[in-house]
DOVOBA-189102 format. One record per residue (C-alpha): x, y, z; residue in one letter. Coordinates in steps of 0.1 Angstrom, whole numbers. Layout:
REM DOVOBA-189102
       u       v       w   type
       X       Y       Z      A
...
REM end
This chain:
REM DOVOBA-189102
       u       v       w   type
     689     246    -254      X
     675     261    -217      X
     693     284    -202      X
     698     258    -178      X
     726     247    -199      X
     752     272    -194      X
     791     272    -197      X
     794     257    -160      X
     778     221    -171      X
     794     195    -185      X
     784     176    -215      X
     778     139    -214      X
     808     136    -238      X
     829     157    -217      X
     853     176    -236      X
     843     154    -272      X
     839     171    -303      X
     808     167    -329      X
     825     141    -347      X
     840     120    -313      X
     803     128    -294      X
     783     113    -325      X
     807      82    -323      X
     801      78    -288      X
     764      84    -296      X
     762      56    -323      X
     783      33    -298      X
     757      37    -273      X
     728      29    -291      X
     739      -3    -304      X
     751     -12    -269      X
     717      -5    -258      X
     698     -40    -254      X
     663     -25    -265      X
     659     -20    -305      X
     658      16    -313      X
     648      30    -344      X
     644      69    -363      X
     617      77    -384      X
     614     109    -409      X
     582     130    -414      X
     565     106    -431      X
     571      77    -413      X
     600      60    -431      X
     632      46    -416      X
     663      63    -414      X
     682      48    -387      X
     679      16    -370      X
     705      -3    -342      X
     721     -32    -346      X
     696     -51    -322      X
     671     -37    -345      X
     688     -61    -376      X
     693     -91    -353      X
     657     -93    -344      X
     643     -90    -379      X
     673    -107    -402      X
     671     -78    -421      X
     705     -60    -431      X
     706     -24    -423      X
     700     -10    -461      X
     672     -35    -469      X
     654     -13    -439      X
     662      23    -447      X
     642      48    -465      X
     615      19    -462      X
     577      26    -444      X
     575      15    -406      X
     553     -14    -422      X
     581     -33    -437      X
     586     -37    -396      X
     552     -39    -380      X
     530     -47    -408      X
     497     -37    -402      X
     502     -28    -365      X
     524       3    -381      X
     490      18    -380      X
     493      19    -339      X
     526      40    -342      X
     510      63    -370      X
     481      69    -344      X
     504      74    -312      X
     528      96    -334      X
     495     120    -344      X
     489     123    -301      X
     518     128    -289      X
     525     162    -317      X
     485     169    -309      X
     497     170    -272      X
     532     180    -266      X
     522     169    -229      X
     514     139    -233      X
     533     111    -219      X
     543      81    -245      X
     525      50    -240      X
     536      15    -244      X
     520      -3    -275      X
     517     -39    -277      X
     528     -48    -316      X
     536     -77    -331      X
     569     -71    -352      X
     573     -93    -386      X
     611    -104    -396      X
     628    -114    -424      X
     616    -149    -426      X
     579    -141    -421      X
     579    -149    -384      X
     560    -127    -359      X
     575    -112    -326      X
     555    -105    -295      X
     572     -63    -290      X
     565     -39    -264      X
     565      -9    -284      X
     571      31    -276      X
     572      65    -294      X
     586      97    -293      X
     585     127    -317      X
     610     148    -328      X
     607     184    -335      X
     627     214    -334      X
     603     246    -329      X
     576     246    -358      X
     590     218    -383      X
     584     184    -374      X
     619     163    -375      X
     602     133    -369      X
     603     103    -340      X
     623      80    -322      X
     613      43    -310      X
     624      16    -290      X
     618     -17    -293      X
     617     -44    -264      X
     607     -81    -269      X
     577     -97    -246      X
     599    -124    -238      X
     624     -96    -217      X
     599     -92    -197      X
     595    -129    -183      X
     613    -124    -153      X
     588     -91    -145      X
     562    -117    -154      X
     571    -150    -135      X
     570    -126    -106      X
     539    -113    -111      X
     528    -153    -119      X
     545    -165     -84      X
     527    -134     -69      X
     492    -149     -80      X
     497    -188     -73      X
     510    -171     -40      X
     479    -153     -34      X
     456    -184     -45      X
     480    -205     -22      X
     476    -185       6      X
     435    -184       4      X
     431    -220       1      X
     407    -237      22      X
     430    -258      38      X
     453    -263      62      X
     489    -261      44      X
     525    -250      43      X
     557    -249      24      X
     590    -260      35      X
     620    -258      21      X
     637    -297      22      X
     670    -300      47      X
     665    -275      66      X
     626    -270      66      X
     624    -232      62      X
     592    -219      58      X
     585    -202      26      X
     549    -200      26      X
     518    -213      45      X
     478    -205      40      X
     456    -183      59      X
     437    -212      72      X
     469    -232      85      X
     478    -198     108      X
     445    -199     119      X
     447    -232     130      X
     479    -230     149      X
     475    -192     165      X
     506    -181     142      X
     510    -146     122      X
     525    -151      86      X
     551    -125      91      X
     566    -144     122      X
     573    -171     105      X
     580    -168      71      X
     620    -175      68      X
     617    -194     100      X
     626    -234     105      X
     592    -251     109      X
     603    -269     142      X
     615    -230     155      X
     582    -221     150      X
     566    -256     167      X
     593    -265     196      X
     586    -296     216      X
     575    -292     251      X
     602    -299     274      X
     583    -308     301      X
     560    -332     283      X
     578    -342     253      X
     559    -358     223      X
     565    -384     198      X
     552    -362     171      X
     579    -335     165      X
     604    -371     155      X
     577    -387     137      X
     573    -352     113      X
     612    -349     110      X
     609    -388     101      X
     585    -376      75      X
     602    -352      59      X
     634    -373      58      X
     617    -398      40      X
     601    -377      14      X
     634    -363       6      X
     652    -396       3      X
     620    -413     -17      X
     605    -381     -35      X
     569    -399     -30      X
     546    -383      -3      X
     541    -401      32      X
     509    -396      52      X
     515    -399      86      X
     488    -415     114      X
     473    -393     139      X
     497    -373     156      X
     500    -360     187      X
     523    -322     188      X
     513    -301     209      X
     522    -261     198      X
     526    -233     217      X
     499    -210     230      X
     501    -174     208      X
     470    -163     237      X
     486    -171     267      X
     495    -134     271      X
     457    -127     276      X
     457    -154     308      X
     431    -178     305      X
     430    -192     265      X
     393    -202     251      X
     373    -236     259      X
     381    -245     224      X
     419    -244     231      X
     421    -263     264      X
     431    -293     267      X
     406    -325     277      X
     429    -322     314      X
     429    -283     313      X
     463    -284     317      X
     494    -265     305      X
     525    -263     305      X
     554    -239     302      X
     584    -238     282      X
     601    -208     284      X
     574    -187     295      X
     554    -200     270      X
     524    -225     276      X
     517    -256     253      X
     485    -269     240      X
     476    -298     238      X
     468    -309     198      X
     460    -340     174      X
     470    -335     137      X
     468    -361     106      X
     496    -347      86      X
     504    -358      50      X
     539    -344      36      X
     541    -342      -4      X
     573    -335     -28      X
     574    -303     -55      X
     597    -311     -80      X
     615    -281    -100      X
     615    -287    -142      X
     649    -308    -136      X
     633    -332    -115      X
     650    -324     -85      X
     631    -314     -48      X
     621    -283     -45      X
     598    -278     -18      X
     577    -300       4      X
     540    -292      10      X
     533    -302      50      X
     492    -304      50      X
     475    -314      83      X
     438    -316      96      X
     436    -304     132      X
     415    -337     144      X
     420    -324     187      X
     377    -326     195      X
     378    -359     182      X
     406    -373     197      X
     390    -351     228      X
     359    -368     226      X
     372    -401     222      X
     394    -401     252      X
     363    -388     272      X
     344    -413     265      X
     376    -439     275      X
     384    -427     304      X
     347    -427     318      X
     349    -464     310      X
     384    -475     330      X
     364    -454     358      X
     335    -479     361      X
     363    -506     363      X
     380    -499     395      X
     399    -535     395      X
     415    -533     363      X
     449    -536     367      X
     479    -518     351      X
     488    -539     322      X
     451    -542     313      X
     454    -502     315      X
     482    -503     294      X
     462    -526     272      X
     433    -507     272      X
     453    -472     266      X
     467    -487     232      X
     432    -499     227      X
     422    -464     229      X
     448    -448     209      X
     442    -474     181      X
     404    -462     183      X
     415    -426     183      X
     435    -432     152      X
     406    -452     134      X
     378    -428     143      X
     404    -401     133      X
     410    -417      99      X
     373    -418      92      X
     365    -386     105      X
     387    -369      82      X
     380    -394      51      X
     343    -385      53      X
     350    -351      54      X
     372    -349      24      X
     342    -369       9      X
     321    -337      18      X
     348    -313       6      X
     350    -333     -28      X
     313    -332     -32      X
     306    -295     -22      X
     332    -292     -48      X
     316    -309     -74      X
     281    -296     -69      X
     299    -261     -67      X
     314    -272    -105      X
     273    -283    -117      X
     262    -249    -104      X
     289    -234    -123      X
     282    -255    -156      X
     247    -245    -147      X
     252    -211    -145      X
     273    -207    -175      X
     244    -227    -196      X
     220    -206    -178      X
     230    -170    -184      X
     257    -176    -212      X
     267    -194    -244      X
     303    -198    -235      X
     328    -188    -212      X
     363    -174    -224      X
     394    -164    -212      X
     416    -136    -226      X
     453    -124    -220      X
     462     -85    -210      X
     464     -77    -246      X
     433     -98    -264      X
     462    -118    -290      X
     454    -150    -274      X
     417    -163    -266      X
     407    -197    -246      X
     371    -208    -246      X
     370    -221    -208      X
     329    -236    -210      X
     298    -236    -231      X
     295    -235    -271      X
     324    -237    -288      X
     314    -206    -315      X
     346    -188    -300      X
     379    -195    -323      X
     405    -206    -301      X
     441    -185    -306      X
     476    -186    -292      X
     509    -168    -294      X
     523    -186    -321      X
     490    -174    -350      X
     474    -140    -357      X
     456    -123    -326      X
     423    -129    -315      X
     409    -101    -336      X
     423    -104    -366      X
     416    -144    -369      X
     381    -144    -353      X
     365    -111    -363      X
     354     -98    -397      X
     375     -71    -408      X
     344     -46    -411      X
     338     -50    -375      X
     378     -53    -365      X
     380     -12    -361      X
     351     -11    -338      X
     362     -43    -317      X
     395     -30    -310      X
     383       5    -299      X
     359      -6    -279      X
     391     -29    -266      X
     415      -8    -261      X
     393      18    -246      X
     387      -8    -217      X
     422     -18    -216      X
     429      16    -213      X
     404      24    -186      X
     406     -12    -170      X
     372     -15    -169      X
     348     -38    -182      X
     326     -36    -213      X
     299     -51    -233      X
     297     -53    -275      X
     278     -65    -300      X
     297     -77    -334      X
     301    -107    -352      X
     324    -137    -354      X
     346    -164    -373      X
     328    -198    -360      X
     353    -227    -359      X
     334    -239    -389      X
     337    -206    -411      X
     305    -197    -407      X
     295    -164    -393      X
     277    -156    -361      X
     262    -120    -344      X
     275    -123    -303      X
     270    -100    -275      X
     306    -102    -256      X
     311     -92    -219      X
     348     -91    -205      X
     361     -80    -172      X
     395     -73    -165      X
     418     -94    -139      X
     444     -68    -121      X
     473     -84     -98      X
     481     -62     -67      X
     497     -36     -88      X
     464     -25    -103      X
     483     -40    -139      X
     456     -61    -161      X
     468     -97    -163      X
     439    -112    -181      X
     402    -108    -187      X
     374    -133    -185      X
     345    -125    -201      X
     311    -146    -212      X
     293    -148    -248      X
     261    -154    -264      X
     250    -160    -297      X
     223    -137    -311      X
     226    -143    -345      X
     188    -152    -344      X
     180    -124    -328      X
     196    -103    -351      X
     188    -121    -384      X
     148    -114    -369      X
     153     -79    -365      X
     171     -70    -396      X
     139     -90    -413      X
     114     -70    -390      X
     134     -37    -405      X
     130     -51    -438      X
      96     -58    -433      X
      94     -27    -418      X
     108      -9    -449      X
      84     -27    -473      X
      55     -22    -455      X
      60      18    -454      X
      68      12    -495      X
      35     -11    -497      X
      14      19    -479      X
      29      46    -504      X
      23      24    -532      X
     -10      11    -520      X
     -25      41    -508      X
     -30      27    -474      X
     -18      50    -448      X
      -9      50    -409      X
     -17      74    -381      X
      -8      76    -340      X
     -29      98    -322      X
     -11     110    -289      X
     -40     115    -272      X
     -30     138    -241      X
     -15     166    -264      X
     -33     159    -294      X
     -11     157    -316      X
     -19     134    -345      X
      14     120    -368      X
       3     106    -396      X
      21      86    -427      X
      23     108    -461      X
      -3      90    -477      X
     -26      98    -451      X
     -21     133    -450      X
     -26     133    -485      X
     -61     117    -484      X
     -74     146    -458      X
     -56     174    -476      X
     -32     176    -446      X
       5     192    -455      X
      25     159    -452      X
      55     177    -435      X
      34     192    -410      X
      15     158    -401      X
      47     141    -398      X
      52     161    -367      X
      18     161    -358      X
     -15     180    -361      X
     -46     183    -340      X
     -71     155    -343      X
    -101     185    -355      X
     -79     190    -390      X
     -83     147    -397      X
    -120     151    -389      X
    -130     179    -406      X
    -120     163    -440      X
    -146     137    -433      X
    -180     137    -453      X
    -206     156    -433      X
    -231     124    -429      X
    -200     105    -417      X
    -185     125    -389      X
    -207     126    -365      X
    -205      86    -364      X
    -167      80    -367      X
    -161     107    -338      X
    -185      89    -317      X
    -167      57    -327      X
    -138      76    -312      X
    -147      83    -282      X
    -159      45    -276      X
    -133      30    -286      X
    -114      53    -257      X
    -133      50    -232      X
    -142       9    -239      X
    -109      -1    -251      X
    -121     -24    -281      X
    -108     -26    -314      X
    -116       9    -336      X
    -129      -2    -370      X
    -151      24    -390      X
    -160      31    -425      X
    -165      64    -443      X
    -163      94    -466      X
    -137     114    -468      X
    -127     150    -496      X
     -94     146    -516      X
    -104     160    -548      X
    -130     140    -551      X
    -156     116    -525      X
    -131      84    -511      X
    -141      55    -491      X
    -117      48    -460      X
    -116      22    -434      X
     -97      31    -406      X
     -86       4    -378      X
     -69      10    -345      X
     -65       7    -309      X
     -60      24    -277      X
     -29      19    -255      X
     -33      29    -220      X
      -8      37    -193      X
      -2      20    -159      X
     -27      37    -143      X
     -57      32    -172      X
     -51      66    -188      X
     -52      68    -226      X
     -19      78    -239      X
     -13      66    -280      X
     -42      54    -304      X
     -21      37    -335      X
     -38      28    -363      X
     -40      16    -402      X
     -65      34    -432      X
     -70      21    -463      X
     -83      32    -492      X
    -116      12    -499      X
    -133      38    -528      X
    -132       8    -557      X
    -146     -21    -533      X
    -175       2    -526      X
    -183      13    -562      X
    -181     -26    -564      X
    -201     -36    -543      X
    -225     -10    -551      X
    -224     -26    -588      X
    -227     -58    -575      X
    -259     -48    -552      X
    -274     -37    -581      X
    -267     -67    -601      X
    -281     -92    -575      X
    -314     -68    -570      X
    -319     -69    -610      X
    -310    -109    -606      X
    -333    -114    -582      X
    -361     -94    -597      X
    -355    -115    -626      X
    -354    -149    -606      X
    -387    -135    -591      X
    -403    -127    -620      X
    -391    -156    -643      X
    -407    -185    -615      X
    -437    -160    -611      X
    -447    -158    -650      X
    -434    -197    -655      X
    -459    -210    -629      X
    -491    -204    -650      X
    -481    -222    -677      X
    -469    -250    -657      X
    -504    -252    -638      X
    -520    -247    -675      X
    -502    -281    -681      X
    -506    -298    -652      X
    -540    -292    -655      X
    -546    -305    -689      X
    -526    -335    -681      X
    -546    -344    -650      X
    -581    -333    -675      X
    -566    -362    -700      X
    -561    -384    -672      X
    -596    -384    -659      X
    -617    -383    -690      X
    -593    -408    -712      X
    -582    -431    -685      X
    -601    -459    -696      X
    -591    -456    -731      X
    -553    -456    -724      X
    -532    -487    -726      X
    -506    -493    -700      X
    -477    -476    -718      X
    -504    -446    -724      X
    -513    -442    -683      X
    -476    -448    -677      X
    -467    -417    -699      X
    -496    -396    -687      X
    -478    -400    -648      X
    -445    -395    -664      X
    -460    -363    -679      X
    -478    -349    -647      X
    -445    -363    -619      X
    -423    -339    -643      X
    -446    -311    -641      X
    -449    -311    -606      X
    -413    -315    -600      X
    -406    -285    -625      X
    -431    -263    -603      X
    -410    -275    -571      X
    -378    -263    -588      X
    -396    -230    -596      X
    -410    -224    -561      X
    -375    -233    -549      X
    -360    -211    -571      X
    -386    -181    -561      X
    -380    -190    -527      X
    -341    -187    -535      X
    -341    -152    -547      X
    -362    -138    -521      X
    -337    -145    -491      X
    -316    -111    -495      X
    -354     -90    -503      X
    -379    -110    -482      X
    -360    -120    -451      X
    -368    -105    -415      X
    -348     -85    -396      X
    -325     -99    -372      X
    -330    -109    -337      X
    -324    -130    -306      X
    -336    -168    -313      X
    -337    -197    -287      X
    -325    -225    -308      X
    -341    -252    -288      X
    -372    -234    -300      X
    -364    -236    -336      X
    -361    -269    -338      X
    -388    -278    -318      X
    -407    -264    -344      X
    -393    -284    -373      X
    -396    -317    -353      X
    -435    -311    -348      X
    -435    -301    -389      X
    -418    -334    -400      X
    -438    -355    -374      X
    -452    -376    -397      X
    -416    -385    -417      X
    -401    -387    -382      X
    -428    -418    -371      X
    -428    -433    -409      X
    -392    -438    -405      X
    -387    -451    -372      X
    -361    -420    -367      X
    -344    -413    -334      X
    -335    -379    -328      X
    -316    -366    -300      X
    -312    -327    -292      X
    -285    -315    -265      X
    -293    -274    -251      X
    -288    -251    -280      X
    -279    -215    -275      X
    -294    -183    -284      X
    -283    -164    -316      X
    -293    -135    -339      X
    -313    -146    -367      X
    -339    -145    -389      X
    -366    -169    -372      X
    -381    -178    -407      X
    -348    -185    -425      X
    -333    -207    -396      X
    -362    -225    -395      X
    -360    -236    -434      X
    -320    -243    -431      X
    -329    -265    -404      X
    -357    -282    -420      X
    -335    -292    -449      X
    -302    -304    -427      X
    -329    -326    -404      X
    -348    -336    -433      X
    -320    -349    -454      X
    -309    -367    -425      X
    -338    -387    -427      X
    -339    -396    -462      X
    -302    -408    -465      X
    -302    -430    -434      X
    -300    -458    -452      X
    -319    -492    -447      X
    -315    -493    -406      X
    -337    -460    -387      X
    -322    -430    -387      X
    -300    -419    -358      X
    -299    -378    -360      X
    -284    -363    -334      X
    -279    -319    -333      X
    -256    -303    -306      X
    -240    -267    -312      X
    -207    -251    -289      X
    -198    -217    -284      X
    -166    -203    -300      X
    -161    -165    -290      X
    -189    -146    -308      X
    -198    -173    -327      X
    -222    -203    -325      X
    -213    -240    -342      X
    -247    -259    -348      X
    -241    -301    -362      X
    -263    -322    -371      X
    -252    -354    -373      X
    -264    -383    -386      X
    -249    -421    -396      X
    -267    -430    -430      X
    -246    -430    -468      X
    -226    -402    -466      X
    -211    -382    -492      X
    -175    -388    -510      X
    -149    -359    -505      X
    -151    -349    -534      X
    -190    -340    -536      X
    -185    -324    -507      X
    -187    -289    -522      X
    -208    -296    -549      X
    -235    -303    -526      X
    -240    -267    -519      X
    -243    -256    -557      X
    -280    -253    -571      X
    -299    -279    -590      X
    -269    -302    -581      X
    -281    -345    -571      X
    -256    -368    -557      X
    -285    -394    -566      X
    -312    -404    -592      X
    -348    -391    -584      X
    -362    -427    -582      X
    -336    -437    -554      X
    -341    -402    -534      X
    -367    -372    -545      X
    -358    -335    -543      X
    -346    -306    -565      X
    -313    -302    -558      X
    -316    -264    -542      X
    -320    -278    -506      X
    -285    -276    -493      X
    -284    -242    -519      X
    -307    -226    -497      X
    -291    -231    -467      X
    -257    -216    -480      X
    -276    -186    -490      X
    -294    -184    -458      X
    -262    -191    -434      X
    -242    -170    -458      X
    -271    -137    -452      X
    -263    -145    -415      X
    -222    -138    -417      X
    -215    -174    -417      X
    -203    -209    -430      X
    -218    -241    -438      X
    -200    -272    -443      X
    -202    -315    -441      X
    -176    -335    -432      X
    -182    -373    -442      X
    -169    -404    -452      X
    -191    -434    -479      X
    -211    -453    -455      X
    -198    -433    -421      X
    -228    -409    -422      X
    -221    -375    -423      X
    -222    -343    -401      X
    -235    -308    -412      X
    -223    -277    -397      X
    -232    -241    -398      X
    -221    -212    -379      X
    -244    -186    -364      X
    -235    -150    -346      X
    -246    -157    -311      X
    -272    -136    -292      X
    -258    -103    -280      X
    -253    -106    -241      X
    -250    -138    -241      X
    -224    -155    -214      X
    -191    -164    -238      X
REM end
């Protein structure tokens, strides 16, 4: 104890001893209405009150010495967590935990939850809780709920009030409705409404009985009754700052006084509705009204300019003509107002599109949450959001995988804790099972004591943009194992430091220490590794590629133990204001496709000189032949039967086609040794050429041949000029029976030229469409159509020295097109 409690204060028990004070003790907490409950050090029961057993149906024993689960399940974990603060901080205050507690039956109860702990100097004795259910605090909650619709009610757009029926007290009325009328809510609030609006004495008005007749009648029928255009005038809340405002006088400018207080002159349409209470008796009756005076205004305006110009009309026509003009009033009235609620109801509804809109727009779904996240309520949008009430598990637990349940409700609590909003990414229970990734946003709602009452929030389902990014990482990860393994290796120069961090692989290939590239080296270490014919070239390639900003691709030498090839590719990235800043890139270990390719070089130059020297050394022999057999021919002719001259042109036709084929092939294996070097052609040129050397072919045949503007490319004039010959002159001799129709036209694509020639003779089957190209290969016998089947051969060699393709697209009788592709002429327009 204090010293505070010294022998002059009393004790609660009075004069009680130990025995009599614990008696007293125990009476009080089971007379207590809260549940209240003792725990030992380690969280098990030792003393519960009797509102404790009649919540959960357990008896008293079945709960002691048992775990604080056997009450709260697996929200016990809560208490555990506030039991741990509270002895961390012996200053902290206890907070209120929303739990859910589980009875006897298995049903769940909404609690309200709080914690103390017990200790006694060093040794911890324990804690103390009490235990209140949600539903005592309904009537702190209806008030809070009559708070809000009174709130909403009052901000309405609309000109309304509340009455109580009999004796029409006022009990509530909107901002817009003491607007309209000059009135201040506090005034009259408690007030009868026909206190508030008197009748003028001195002018009094039908309206004030025909609203009493209203009311009267929606209390006796419970329906509503919409009344025709009043006129009630009310009094004048300005009249103590003299003259009131043009928009308040009256159409006569006059006023009059009641009391001290002057009247003005107003036109209402008033509509009177019933509020039934859950018995079905009157409760309240809602008194709308639209203020209709300019109308009204206008209207008599523009009657009483007409009896004016009618200076004999007498006074029952007057009369006449005054009803007349009230029954207009009350028609143009009626419409007036009708067409504006038909405004109202469509701002309204293109208000509800731009929501919808807006919710499709910028979010999957809309949701609504209560204070404590138990219950959830998709409000628009996809329906991905589980849908959970009082009566089930809370939101969490139903709707959210239990790996991401910790983090959800931290990052939950946190807000509610902070009552601020907040943003998460986790996944989700669809309604069909299935699992989704969503990015959640929820702000908190807070009635006008600051307390959260719910939280709205949006949602939008990223699953795809998750599922992509977990395959990017993937992809990431086996990449970096494909570079390892594959000895390709990476590099980003950070070009204003220089500072160059490579991958391990690469560090390895230019003797770099791997841990010291991986935070980054100067460029000079990467270079000096490369062979000493090599770097001159690559770091000019550099520098071009930084200054230029093209694509970086170079080949070279580089020491690891041995001589490597590398080919390195990159680019430059460039700030906002065109400065270099990174230079990424890729190397790859190329070493065996050069030692290949050198191999293979030297295999083609040996086939070649062997191609070369085989057609050299075969065409003596042939000519040794052909001469004999022409000899024969001319000194035996006349001794040869048919059969004998026919064999003798059989003899010398083969011999001259086998030194075609030889020529061919000699021809074939020279195009890598003997062909030019490279440079810019004019197409049109080129093929001006070939026309004038198949002139004669071109008249014998009747051919038409039609040439659009070719471009200029980079080529070997000689070459280009055979691969030519051979597409125009086989277009020629497969035309067919009718003339040939050849027509050649190229396009530009990028760097590269496409050159067709076209033509519309036999065409080709698909599947000869490759064979074509292969050497010593006829579609066709040589008595339908001569050659020696290395034409097309030649060409694919030819286009193929020049970096490009060659292909025929065709159909049986549709003709066919040939195509080859060309680099085009450096400088050339794109």
């Amino acid at each position: 104890m204090s010293e505070r409690a010294g022998s002059s204060e009393v004790t609660i028990w009075g004069e009680a001893d130990d025995t009599e004070a614990l008696q007293h003790y125990r009476t009080l907490v089971n007379t207590i209405d809260d549940g209240i409950y003792r725990l030992d050090a380690e969280d098990r029961l030792v003393s519960v009150n009797d509102v404790i057993v009649e919540i959960t149906g357990y008896t008293r024993e079945e709960l002691l010495g048992e775990h604080v689960s056997t009450l709260f399940g697996g929200d016990s974990a809560s208490i555990e967590r506030e039991i741990d603060r509270l002895r961390a901080n012996a200053s902290d205050q206890s907070e209120p935990l929303e739990l859910t507690m589980e009875t006897a039956e298995g049903k769940r109860v909404r609690c309200e939850v709080r914690v103390n702990v017990l200790d006694a100097g060093d040794t911890v004795q324990g804690a103390i809780g009490i235990v209140r259910e949600t539903g005592t605090r309904k009537q702190v909650e209806t008030e809070a709920t009559e708070a809000t619709f009174r709130r909403l009610f009052e901000n309405v757009p609309g000109n309304y009030l509340i009455v109580q029926p009999g004796d029409y007290e006022i009990v509530a009325v909107s901002d817009a409705y003491l607007d309209a009328t000059m009135t201040d809510r506090a005034e009259i609030l408690g007030k009868t409404l026909f206190e508030i609006f008197p009748n003028n004495p001195d002018d009094p008005a039908e309206g004030v009985e025909n609203l009493r007749e209203s009311l009267e009648r929606v209390a006796e029928t419970g329906e509503a009754d919409t009344m025709s255009v009043t006129h009630y005038p009310i009094p004048d809340r300005e009249s103590d700052s003299g003259e009131p405002s043009e928009a308040r006088r009256s159409s006569s400018d006059e006023r009059s006084e009641f009391d001290g207080d002057e009247f003005e002159e107003r036109w209402w349409n008033p509509i009177n509705s019933p509020v039934f209470d859950a018995a079905g008796k009157l409760d309240y009756i809602v008194h709308s009204v639209e203020d209709i005076t300019p109308i009204v205004q206008e209207l008599q305006a523009d009657g009483d300019q007409q009896l004016l110009q009618d200076s004999d009309t007498s006074e029952s026509q007057l009369e006449s003509e005054e009803s007349q003009l009230a029954s207009d009033i009350v028609l143009r009235g009626q419409e007036l107002l009708q067409e504006a609620k038909r405004e109202a109801y469509e701002q309204l509804r293109e208000s509800e599109e731009r929501f919808r809109a807006l919710v499709t727009t910028t979010s999957d779904a809309v949701f609504s949450a209560n204070a404590d996240w138990s219950e959830m309520h998709g409000l628009e949008g996809a329906d991905f959001l589980a849908d959970t009430d009082e009566q089930g598990p809370p939101w969490i637990e139903k709707a959210v995988p239990p790996e991401d349940q910790p983090r959800v409700q931290k990052t939950i609590d946190e807000a509610v804790r902070t009552k601020s909003s907040f943003e998460l990414e986790h996944r989700v229970v669809r309604n069909d099972g299935t699992v989704a990734w969503i990015v959640s946003r929820a702000t908190p709602l807070l009635d006008e004591n600051g307390e959260i009452t719910r939280w709205l929030g949006a949602a939008n389902d990223v699953t795809e943009r998750v599922e992509r990014e977990r395959y990017l990482e993937d992809a990431k990860e086996r990449l970096e194992a494909a570079t390892e393994a594959g000895a390709v290796g990476t590099w980003e120069w950070h070009i204003p430091d220089d500072r160059m961090v490579t991958s391990v692989s690469f560090a390895k290939k230019f003797g770099i220490d791997p841990d010291a590239a991986s935070e980054g080296v100067p460029l000079d270490e990467f270079t000096s590794a490369i062979h000493d014919d090599d770097r001159e070239r690559v770091e000019r390639k550099i520098e071009d590629a930084i200054e230029s900003g093209e694509e970086y691709e170079e080949e070279y030498r580089v020491w690891d133990d041995e001589l490597r090839w590398v080919v390195a590719r990159g680019h430059v990235e460039y700030d906002d204001d065109g400065n270099p800043t990174t230079f990424p890139g890729a190397l790859a270990d190329i070493t065996e496709r050069k030692q290949f390719e050198r191999r293979l070089e030297e295999s083609n130059r040996r086939l070649e000189q062997f191609a070369y020297a085989a057609s050299h050394d075969l065409q003596e022999p042939l000519r040794m032949v052909t001469s004999y057999l022409q000899l024969i021919e001319r000194r035996y002719a006349d001794e040869f039967d048919e059969d004998g001259e026919e064999f003798i042109e059989f003899a010398i036709d083969g011999a001259d086609r086998m030194r075609d084929m030889i020529e061919g092939l000699l021809e074939y294996s020279r195009i890598e040794t003997r062909g030019d070097p490279f440079e810019p052609i004019d197409l049109d040129a080129v093929i001006a050429d070939v026309r004038q050397d198949l002139r004669m072919r071109i008249e014998e045949s009747d051919a038409e041949i039609t040439v659009e503007s070719l471009p200029r490319v980079e080529g070997d004039p000689g070459q280009l000029r055979q691969v030519f010959q051979n597409l125009l002159s086989n277009a020629i001799e497969y035309s067919g029976d009718e003339p040939p129709q050849v027509d050649i036209s190229a396009v530009r694509n990028g760097s590269r030229v496409i050159v067709s020639v076209t033509d519309e003779g036999i065409g080709i089957k698909p599947d000869d469409r490759e064979r074509v190209f292969e050497v010593f290969q006829r579609l066709h016998a040589q008595d339908e159509h001569s050659g020696t089947g290395i034409g097309l051969a030649l060409c694919k060699r030819i286009v193929e020295r020049h970096g490009g393709d060659i292909w025929v697209e065709s159909e049986p009788g549709e003709g066919a097109t040939f195509s080859v592709t060309l680099p085009a002429a450096s400088g050339d327009e794109t």
